[in-house]
C-alpha positions in Angstrom: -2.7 31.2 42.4 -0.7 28.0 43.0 -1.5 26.9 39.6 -0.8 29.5 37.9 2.5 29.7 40.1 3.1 26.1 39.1 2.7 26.1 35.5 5.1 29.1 34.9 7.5 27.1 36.6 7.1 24.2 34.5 7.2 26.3 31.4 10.6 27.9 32.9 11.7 24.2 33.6 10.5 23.1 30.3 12.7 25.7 28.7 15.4 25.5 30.3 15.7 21.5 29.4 14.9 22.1 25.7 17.7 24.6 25.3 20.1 21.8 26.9 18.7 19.2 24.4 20.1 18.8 21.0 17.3 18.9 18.7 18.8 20.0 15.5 20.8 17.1 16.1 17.7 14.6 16.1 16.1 16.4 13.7 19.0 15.8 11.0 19.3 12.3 11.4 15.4 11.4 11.8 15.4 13.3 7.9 18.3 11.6 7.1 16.4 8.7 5.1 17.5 5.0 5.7 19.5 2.5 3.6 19.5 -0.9 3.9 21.7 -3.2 1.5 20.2 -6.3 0.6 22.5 -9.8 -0.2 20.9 -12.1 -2.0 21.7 -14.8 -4.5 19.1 -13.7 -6.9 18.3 -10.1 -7.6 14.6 -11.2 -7.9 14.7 -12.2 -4.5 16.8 -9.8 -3.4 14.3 -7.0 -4.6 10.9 -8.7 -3.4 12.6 -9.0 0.0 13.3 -5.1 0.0 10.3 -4.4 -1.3 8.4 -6.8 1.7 10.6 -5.1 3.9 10.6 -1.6 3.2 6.8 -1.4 2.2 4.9 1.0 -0.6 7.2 3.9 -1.8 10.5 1.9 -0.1 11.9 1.1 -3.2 14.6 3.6 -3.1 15.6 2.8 0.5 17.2 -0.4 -0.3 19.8 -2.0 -2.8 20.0 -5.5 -4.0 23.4 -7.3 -4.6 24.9 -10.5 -4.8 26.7 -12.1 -1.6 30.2 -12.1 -3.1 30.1 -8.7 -4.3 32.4 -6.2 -3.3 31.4 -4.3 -0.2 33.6 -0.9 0.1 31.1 1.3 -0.1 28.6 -0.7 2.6 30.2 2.2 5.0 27.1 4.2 3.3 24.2 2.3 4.6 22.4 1.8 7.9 22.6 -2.0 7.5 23.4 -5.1 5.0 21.0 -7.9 5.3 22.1 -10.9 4.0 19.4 -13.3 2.8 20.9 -16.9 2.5 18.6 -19.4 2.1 20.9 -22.0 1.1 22.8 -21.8 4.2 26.2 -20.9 2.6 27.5 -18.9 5.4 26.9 -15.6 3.4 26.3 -13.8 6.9 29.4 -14.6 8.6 31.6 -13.9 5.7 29.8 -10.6 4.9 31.3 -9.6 9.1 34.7 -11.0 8.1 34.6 -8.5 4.6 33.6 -5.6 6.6 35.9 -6.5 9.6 38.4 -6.5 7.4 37.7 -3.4 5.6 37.2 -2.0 9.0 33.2 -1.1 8.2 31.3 -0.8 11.3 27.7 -0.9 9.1 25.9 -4.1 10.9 25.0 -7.5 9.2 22.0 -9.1 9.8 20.3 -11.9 8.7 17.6 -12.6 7.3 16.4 -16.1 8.4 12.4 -16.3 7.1 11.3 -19.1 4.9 11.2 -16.6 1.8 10.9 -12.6 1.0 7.0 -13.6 1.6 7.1 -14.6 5.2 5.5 -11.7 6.7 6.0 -12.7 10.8 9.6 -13.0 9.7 9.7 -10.0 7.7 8.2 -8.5 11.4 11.1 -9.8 12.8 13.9 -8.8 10.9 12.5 -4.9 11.1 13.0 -5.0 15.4 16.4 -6.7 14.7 17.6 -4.0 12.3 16.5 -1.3 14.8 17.6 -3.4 17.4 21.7 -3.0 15.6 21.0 0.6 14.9 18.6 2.1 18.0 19.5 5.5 16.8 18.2 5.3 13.6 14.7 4.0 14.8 13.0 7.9 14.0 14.7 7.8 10.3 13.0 4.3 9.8 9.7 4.8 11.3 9.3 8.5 9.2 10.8 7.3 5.6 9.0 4.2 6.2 5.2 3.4 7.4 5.8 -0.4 7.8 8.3 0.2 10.3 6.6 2.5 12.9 5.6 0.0 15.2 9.1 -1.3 15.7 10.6 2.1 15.8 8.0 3.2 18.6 9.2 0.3 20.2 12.4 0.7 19.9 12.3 4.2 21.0 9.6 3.8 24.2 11.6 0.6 25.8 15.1 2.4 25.1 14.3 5.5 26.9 12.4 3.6 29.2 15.4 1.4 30.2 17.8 3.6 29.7 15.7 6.2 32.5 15.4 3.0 34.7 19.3 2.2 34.7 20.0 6.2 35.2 17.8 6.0 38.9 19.4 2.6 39.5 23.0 4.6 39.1 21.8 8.1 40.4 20.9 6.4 43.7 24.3 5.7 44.7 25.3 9.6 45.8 22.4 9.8 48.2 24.1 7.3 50.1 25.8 10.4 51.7 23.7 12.1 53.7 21.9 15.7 52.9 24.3 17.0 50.0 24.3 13.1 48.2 20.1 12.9 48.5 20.2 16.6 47.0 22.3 16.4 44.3 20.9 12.9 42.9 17.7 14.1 43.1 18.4 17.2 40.8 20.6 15.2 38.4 17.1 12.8 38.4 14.8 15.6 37.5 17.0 17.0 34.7 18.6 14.1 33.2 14.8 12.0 33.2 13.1 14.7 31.5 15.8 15.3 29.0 15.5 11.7 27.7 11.4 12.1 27.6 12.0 15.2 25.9 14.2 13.7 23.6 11.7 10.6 23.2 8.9 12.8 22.7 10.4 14.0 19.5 11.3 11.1 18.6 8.0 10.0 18.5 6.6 12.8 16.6 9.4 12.2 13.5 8.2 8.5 13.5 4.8 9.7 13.0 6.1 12.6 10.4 5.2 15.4 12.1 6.6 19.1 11.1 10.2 19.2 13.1 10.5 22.6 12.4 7.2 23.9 14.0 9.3 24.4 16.9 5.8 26.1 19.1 3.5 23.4 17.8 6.1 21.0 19.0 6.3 23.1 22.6 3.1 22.5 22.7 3.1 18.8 22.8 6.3 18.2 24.9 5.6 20.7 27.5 2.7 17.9 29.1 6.0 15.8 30.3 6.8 18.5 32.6 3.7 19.0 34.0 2.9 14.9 34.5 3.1 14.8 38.2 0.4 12.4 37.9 1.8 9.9 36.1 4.6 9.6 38.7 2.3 9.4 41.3 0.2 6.8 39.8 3.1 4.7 39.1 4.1 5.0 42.8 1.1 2.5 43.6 2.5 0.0 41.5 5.4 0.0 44.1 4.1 -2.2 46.8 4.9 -5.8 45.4 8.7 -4.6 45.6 11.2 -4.2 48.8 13.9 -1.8 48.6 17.6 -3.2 48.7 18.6 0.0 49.6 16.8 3.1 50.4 14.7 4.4 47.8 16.6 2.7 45.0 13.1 0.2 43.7 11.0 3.0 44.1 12.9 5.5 42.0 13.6 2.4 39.5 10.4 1.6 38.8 9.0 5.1 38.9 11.9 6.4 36.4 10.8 3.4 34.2 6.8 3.4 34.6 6.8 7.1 34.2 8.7 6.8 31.0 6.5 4.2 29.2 3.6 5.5 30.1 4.6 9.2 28.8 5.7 6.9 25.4 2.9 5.7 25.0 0.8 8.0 25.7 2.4 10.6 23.2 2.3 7.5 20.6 -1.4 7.6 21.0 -1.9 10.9 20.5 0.6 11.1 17.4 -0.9 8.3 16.0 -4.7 9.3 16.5 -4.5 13.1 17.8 -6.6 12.6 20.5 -5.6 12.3 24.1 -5.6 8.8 25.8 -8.3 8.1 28.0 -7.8 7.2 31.7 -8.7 3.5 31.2 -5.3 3.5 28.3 -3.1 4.8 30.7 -3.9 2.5 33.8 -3.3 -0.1 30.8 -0.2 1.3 29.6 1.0 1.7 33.5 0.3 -2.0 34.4 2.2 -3.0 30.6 5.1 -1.3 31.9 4.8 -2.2 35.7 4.8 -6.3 34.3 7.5 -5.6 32.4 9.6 -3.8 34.7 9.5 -7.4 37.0 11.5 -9.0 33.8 14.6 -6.2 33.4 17.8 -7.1 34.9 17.3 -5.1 37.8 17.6 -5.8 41.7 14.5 -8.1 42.5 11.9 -8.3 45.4 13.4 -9.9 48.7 16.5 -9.4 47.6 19.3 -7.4 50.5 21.8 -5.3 49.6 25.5 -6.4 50.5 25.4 -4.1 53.2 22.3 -4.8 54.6 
């Protein structure tokens, strides 16, 4: 009886968040395919770097033009990558153009020994997503070579973005009773909005049907229901000391919790099988190592007030 008690309240819960989360919104721009403008002093160049960029069938996601050209319309692309292997400070005069013209599309540069450099090439895909986060789904669905950096992108976003929210949420429990309450609501909605929203994230990058909106249900409702990932995650708590009360354990839970639900859906998205036990202790202790790295308050360390 309790579980069946418990798993209509998830669905209810699970409801209630999707109707409070935007997903026509994400849906739009995760269809909405990518553009990348390429600068480079020969169109040859130019086009084999898009082409080593963008992969098989990316041909019509870029544009190839010369350094110097004029720029008006770079307002209609995700990103200008300037490739300038003679070191004529292409890049920086590319910012002052669109400064200028008041463009806010962001330059980056391309800084691999040629368009053939593949670990480069590797490189310059996280740094585009890392200037456009949003457009990480668009760029992992319209393009196969960049899933991997858009899972990324999307898993350690949400993840530090969840982590910073319990960091920040922590601060109303400081008055007693009503504070405690209300943070820990504001936690339970506003953390499983952001895995709801990552979730589907995660199945545009991997070109699933946005519009099956029961199949998708279906594969989102697990976040509500992953008590056990929380209190897994809980364990990796002990190498950390509070610098006030409950803040580390709601940081490192919010974040933990996150990646591990990333990663997990990646898995299944990406194979269509559920991960096995042994994958998620993996993924937890991933995210546990990486947590001790984030600018966040540290073991040992006291409070002011303390």
């Amino acid at each position: 009886m309790e579980k069946t008690s418990g798993g209509v309240f998830a669905l209810k819960h699970l409801m209630t968040i999707v109707r409070e989360v935007s997903l026509d919104d994400l849906r739009d721009d995760a269809t909405t395919p990518p553009r990348v403008l390429i600068l480079a002093p020969y169109p040859a160049a130019g086009s084999e770097l898009g082409q080593a960029l963008t992969g098989p069938g990316g041909e019509g996601a870029f544009s190839v033009r010369d350094p110097d050209a004029h720029l008006g319309d770079a307002g209609q692309f995700d990103v200008v990558v300037v490739y300038d292997p003679e070191r004529t400070g292409a890049a920086a005069r590319t910012e002052d153009h669109l400064r200028l013209d008041a463009i806010m599309t962001p330059v980056v540069k391309y800084s691999g020994i040629g368009p053939s450099d593949e670990l480069a090439i590797e490189h310059l895909r996280s740094a585009i997503l890392k200037q456009v986060p949003t457009r990480a789904p668009a760029f992992g669905r319209a393009l196969p070579v960049f899933r991997p950096a858009a899972t990324k992108s999307v898993i350690d976003d949400t993840s530090v973005a969840n982590a910073q929210f319990a960091l920040v949420s922590n601060i109303p429990s400081i008055v007693p009773i009503v504070g405690s309450l209300a943070s820990a609501g504001a936690d339970l909605i506003v953390l499983t909005k952001n895995q709801v929203m990552m979730i589907f994230k995660l199945a545009a990058i991997n070109g699933r049907d946005l519009h099956d909106q029961i199949r998708l249900l279906e594969e989102i409702a697990p976040v509500v229901g992953a008590g056990f990932v929380w209190r897994t995650a809980a364990r990796e708590l002990t190498s950390f000391l509070p610098f006030a009360a409950g803040t580390i354990p709601k940081v490192a839970i919010a974040y933990i919790g996150t990646y591990t639900i990333g990663r997990a859906a990646d898995v299944y998205y990406r194979t269509n099988r559920k991960p096995t036990r042994q994958q998620l202790e993996q993924f937890r202790r991933q995210a546990s190592e990486t947590l001790r790295r984030l600018p966040l308050p540290k073991p040992g360390r006291k409070s002011d007030g303390s």
